[in-house]
C-alpha positions as a printed Julia matrix, in Angstrom:
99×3 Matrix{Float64}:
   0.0    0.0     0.0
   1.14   3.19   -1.03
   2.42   5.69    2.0
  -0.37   8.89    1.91
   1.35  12.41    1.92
   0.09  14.88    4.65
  -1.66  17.95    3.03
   0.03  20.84    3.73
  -1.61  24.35    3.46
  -0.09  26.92    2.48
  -1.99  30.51    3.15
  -0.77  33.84    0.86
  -2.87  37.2     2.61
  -3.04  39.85   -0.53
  -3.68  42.94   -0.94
  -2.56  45.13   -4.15
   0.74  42.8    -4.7
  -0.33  41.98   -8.06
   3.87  42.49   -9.25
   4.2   39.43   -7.06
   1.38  37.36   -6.76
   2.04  35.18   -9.6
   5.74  34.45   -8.7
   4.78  33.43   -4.91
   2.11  30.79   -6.24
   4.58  29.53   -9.42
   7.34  28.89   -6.61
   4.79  26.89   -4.32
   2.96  25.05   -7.57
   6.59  24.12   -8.49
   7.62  22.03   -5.51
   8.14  18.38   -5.89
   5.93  17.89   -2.92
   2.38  17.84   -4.42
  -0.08  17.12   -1.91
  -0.71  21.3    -1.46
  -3.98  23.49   -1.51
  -2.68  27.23   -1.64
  -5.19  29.48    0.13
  -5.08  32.88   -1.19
  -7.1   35.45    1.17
  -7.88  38.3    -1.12
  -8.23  41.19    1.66
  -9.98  43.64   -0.68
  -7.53  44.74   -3.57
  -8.18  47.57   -5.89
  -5.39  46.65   -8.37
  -5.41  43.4   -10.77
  -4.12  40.84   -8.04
  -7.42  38.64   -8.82
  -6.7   38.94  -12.8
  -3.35  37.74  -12.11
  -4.54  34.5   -10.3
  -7.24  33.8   -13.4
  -4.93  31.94  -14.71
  -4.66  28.97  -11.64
  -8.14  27.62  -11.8
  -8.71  25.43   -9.0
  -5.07  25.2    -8.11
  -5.58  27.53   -5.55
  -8.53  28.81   -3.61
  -9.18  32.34   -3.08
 -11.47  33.83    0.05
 -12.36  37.57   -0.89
 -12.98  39.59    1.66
 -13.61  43.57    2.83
 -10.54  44.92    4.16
 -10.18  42.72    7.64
  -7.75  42.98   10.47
  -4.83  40.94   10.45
  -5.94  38.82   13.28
  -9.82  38.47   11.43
  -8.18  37.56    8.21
  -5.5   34.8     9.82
  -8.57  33.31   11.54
 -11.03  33.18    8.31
  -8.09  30.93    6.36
  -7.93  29.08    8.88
 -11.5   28.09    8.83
 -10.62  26.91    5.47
  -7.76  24.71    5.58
  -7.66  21.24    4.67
  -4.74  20.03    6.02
  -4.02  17.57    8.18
  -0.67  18.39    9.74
   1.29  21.46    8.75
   0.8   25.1     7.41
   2.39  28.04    6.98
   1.81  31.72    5.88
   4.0   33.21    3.31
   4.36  36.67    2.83
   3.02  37.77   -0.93
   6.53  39.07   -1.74
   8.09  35.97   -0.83
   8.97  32.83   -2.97
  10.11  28.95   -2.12
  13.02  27.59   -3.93
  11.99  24.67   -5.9
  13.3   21.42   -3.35
């Protein structure tokens, strides 16, 4: 029987970082690990960020939102996840060298 991966989630808060949305998802999606679910909580951006993330289909999942306080918005992905053992928040200006 084949060993099951643990899920892990990772969660991306936005707001107006379209310049860098794209390359913080492409450096998660491009992990050997595959077993992911990106949750992307859109906190109310006026720019193109949710354009940018057309492109992902149901790669990721995206929670839109009014302009929340940090604490309100860590707590509503959080109600989301999936997975079973580990997550982590990454910054939308961040990116995850490929393992």
């Amino acid at each position: 029987m084949p060993k099951l991966k643990n899920k892990i989630s990772v969660i991306i808060p936005l707001y107006n970082q379209s310049r860098y949305i794209g390359s913080a998802v492409d450096s998660i999606l491009s992990q050997s690990y595959d077993n992911l679910e990106i949750i992307i909580v859109n906190d109310g951006s006026t720019d193109d960020s949710l354009s940018r993330l057309d492109r992902y289909g149901k790669k990721i999942a995206i929670i839109n939102q009014e302009i929340l306080a940090c604490l309100r918005r860590e707590m509503l992905a959080y109600w989301h996840l999936q997975a079973s053992m580990f997550s982590f928040w990454m910054r939308t200006i961040s990116y995850i060298r490929t393992n």
